[in-house]
Structure formats: C-alpha cells, structure tokens
MARLUM-438922 format. One record per residue (C-alpha): x, y, z. Coordinates in steps of 0.25 Angstrom, whole numbers, plus 5000, padded with zeros to 4 digits. Example, Ala and Ser with C-alpha at 12.3 -4.5 7.8 and 13.67 -1.06 7.14 Angstrom:
504949825031
505549965029
! end
This chain:
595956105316
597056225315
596456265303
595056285307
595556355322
596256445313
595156475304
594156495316
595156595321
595456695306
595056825305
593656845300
593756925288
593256955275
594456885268
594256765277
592756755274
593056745256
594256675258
593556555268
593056435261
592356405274
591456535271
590956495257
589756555253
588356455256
588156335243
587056395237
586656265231
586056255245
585256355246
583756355245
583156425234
581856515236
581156615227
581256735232
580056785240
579356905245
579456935259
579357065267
579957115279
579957245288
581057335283
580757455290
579657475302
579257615308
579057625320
577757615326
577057725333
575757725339
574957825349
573557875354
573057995358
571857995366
570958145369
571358275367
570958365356
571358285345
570658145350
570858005352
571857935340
572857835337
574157895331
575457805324
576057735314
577157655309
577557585295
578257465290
579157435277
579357295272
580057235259
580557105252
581857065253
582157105238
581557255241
580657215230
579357215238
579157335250
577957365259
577757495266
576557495278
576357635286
575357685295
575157805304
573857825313
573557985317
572557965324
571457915316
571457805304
570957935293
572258005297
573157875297
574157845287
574257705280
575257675268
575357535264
576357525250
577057415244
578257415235
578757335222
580057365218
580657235210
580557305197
581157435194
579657495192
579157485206
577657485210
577057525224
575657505229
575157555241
574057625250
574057735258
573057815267
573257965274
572558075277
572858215271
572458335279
571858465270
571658595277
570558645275
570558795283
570158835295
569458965303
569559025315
568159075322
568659185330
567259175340
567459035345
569059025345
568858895333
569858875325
569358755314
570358695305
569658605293
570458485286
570058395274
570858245277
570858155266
571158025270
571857955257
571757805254
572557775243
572957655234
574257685225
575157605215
576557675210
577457645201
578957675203
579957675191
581357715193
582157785182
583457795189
584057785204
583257915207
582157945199
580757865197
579457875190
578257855198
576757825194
575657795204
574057775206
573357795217
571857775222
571557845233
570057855243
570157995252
569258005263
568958165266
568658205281
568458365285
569358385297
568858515304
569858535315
569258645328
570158715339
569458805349
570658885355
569758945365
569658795370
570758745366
569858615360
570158545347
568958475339
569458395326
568158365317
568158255304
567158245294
567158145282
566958235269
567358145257
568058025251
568858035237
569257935227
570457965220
571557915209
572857955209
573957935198
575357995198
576557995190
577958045198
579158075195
580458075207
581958085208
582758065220
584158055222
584258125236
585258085245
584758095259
585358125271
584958095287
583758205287
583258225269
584058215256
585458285255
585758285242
585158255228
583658285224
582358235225
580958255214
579658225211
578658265203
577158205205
575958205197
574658135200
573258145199
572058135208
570758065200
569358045207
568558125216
569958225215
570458275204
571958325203
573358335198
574458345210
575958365204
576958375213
578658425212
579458395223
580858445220
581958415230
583558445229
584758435239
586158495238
586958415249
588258515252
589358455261
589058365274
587458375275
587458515273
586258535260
585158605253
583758545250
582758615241
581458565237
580158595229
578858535231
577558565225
576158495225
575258555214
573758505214
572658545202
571358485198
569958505201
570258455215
571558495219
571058585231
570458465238
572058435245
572558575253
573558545262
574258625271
575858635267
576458685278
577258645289
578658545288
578458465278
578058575267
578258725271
579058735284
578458855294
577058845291
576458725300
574958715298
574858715312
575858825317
574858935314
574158995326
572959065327
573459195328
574359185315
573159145307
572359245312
573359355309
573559305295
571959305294
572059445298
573159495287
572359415276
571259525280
572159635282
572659615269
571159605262
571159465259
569559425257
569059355270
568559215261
570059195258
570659205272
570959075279
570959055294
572359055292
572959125280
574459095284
574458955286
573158925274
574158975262
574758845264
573558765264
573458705246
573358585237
574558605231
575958675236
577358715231
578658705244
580158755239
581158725252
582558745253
583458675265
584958695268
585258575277
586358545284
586658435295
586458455311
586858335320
587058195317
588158155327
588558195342
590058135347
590258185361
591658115360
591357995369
590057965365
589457985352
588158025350
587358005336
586158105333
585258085323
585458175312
585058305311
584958415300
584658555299
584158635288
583758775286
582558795275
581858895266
580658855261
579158905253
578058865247
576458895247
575258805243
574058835236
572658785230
572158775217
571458915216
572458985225
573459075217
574859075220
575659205222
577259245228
576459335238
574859395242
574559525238
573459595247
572159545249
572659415244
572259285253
573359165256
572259055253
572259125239
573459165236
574759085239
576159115241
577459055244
577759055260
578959005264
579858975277
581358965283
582058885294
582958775298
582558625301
583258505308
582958355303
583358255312
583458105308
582858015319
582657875315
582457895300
581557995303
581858145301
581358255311
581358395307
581258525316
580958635306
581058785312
580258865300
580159005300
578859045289
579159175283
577559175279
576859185293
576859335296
576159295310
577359195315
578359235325
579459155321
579859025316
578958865316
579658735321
579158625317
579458475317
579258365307
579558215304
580158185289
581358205281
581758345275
581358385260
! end
C-alpha cells in the first residue's frame, strides 16, 4: 500500500521513533517474571604473563602473574582473583577478596599472601673479595574482614581484623667480585601467629588526570595493632594535596609517615629508598667503592668501629618506621602528534620536576637535623633528601616513570641516578 512504502522510506529520527505507534514500547503483561539472581561475570581481565628462566646465577624458577575481577549485574556483589609467580611459591603474591556493597555499610573478606624482605646488613671481607648481604623474608598469610561506612561522597570510616601466619627464612645473599659468582642461601628461622585490628580514617576527593591526581586532596590516617607472638602499634599519616593551575600544568605535595612502637617494633626494617619512597637513593645503586669511602669517613670522623655498617651511606635508610615530605610541579608533555595528513595519537605523557626528603629510623636510633663528629648513621638519623625531573607515561592503563634524581646526600656520587618504575605518581 502507498502508506506503508511511504513509511518504509521516512527519515529515521528521533521524532519518528516517539511519534510511531508501530514503535510502541513491548506489553509488559507478556513478560516473564523472575527474581533477581546472582550471577557473576568478568569485568576486567589482566593480561597474563608467564616466563621461565633456567641457570645462571640466580637459578632455575617460574615468573608471571595475572588477575581477574568479576561482579553481579547490580554491582552489589564483586570478586577480585590475582596472582604473581617470582620464581618461587614463598615469593609469590596471592590475593583472593570478595566485596558486598548492597548496603550503605559494606563488608570485604579476603585473603592474601606475600613476602616482605628486611634488610639485615651486610660486610665486606677485604681478604677473599665476598661481599654477603643478609635478608629476613616474612612470608604473610592472612585472613581479613573490613568494614567500610561511608559518611559523605569522599569520606569513609574503616574498621578491619586480621589473622595472619608468617613464615620466617634468613636469606644470606654472597658475591665473589674476584669470580664474578653469585651464591643465594635460605634457611627457615621461625613462624609467627599474629592478630591485627585497625581502625582508619580516609578522604578522597581527587580529580585524576592521565598519569596521578590533579586537583583536590587525599588523607589517611591509620592505626592498628599487632597481638601474638608480636607485639606493636603501627600509625600511619599519609597527607596528599593538589593545586591544578591552568591546562594540566600543577603542583603535588604530600606527607607520609609510618611510625612503629612496642616491645617488637624493630622485628620490620625495611629499606626506603628508591622510586616509590625517596627518589636517588636505589638500594642497589651503591658500588663498592662508594661504601667503602663512606666506611672510611665514618673512621675518619671517630665514629666507634661497632657502629659502622658495611655501608654507612645507603644503611641510614634501612628502619621500621619512616617520615617522606615531596613537592612536584607538573606540567603536561605530549599527548598528540598531527603531521597534517596523518594524525598520530601518543599516549600521554607528563613531566614533573621534584624536591623531596625524608630519613627512617629504629626504636633506639635518635633523630637529629645533622651528625656531629664521631656520631655514627646507624645511630643517629637525619633527613637526606634529593632533586630532579621525571616523566610518567600512560600506556594501557598503566603508568611508567623515568625518574632522573640527583641525591644531595652521597658525597661519593658523580652526578645524577635514573631510574624507572611502574605505577602512578603520588
């Protein structure tokens, strides 16, 4: 019929579609009627990566990971599954975590396994040429509830219990530089029960951009407790604001502190610097030579022989607890190449250009703006600090950073320390 050709033939439009009574919506009265039920589905899935190595000096393993995250159709119900192999199963990482956020209060329960590396110390026997490097890894398992309640858009209380079996292995790590061989050693020391309840407080109302935050701030302020075979209290600040000026041009500043105390609180030193905490001072960009001079002006400058590390420099870093202050300008790179005829799209880069100091310490070590004479860096600890520029590149949700430090607190360095790393920027 005429009328139907012509209909066949009108423009499709969004007027067309409301004002059709051949487009009605479906009869309802139709439709089957089901109770809603759970069902999950992959929302995000990493992807995988797997490798091997076989011989050399550091031996035979199997190294990758991956992770998935699934959810309900409603959001009310989320699963979280990730793994990452290095090498050997006490040195993987396992999280296993589900989410139930029907209610305003939400709960989480999860598990989680890792392995922490403490630093030990190490010597250096001038006869043979061995340098030995001794490590604690405490492999966590642990069991933890939490509960999240939300008082506003951007601020939340948290409460949380944790149960948490640690293994304990002595890692003594050997290096002949006369040979050039490399000799790794593990011995099972320990295992620890322990009980951990915390209480948190967190606001966050950042604006991020294509490599960290841009404008707004970010806090948390953390206490818990460890009962059992440890005993400690661990409080934590981690104060972060951004100015966002015009375009993406910015500042970032941000305080963070980890103060441990208790009967135990020396059993966790770790070793703060390098990219994630104070930039210019890698663990692993000391040489031989730069420890030995600082050996040498630890002498020099009367401290006793008991308190000089094999490497004074880079030791001062090594505490249980740590204070970090960091100020960034950052300002935007590349994101976009048009060569006229053909267009070319970069991921986004951005630069920044940083101060930033801090120092850690131990429970019996006393804390000072600088070292008199004849007082010893495993003692006594001061700030140290660094400068330099970085870029942050986004590559498929994933940030990489090329940091160029130069440490204002290694008297034996020539120059500046590049280093890269994978994460977003503070």
């Amino acid at each position: 019929a005429p009328a139907e050709r012509e209909l066949v033939h009108a423009e499709l439009s969004v007027a067309a579609l409301l004002d059709s009574a051949t487009l009605a919506l479906p009869d309802t009265s139709a439709c089957e009627v089901a109770e809603y039920r759970v069902k999950f589905t992959p929302d995000l899935v990493g992807r995988p990566v797997i490798g091997a190595q076989v011989g050399g000096n550091f031996g035979n393993g199997i190294y990758g990971g991956s992770a998935i995250f699934l959810s309900d159709m409603l959001g009310n119900h989320n699963i979280l599954l990730a793994g990452q192999v290095s090498g050997s199963f006490n040195d993987a990482y396992i999280l296993a975590q589900y989410g139930y956020l029907r209610e305003r209060t939400n709960l989480g329960f999860g598990y989680e396994q890792f392995p922490l590396y403490g630093f030990v110390g190490s010597d250096f026997n001038l006869l043979t040429g061995v340098q030995r490097n001794v490590w604690l890894r405490d492999v966590y398992r642990t069991l933890r509830a939490e509960i999240y309640y939300p008082r506003s858009v951007f601020e939340r209380l948290e409460l949380g219990l944790g149960g948490s079996y640690i293994t304990r292995d002595q890692i003594v790590e050997r290096f002949d530089f006369s040979t050039g061989q490399f000799r790794r050693d593990t011995d099972r020391l320990e295992s620890l029960v322990l009980a951990q309840p915390s209480v948190a407080w967190v606001y966050d109302n950042a604006l991020f951009g294509f490599t960290g935050p841009t404008a707004g701030q970010r806090m948390r302020v953390q206490y818990s407790r460890n009962f059992g075979d440890l005993e400690l209290n661990n409080v934590l600040v981690d104060l972060r604001r951004y100015l966002g000026l015009r375009g993406r041009f910015g500042f970032a500043m941000q305080f963070r502190s980890l103060w441990r105390s208790g009967p135990d609180a020396d059993e966790f030193p770790l070793y703060w610097g390098g990219p994630y905490f104070i930039r210019g001072y890698d663990g692993g960009s000391f040489s031989g030579r730069e420890c030995e001079r600082s050996r040498e002006r630890a002498q020099a400058a009367g401290v006793p022989s008991s308190q000089i590390t094999a490497c004074p420099v880079r030791d001062q870093l090594i505490g249980s607890s740590f204070a970090l202050a960091s100020l960034e300008f950052r300002f935007p790179v590349l994101n976009w190449l048009d060569l006229g005829f053909v267009p070319i799209g970069f991921p986004p880069i951005d630069g920044a250009l940083f101060f930033e100091g801090g120092l850690a310490w131990l429970p019996d070590s006393r804390l000072a703006a600088g070292r008199g004479p004849g007082e010893s860096p495993w003692t006594v600890r001061a700030p140290v600090s660094a400068a330099g520029a970085s870029l942050r590149m986004n590559v498929f949700y994933t940030v990489l950073r090329l940091d160029y430090s130069v440490p204002f607190n290694r008297p034996d360095r020539r120059g500046g320390l590049w280093s890269f790393s994978i994460g977003p920027s503070f």
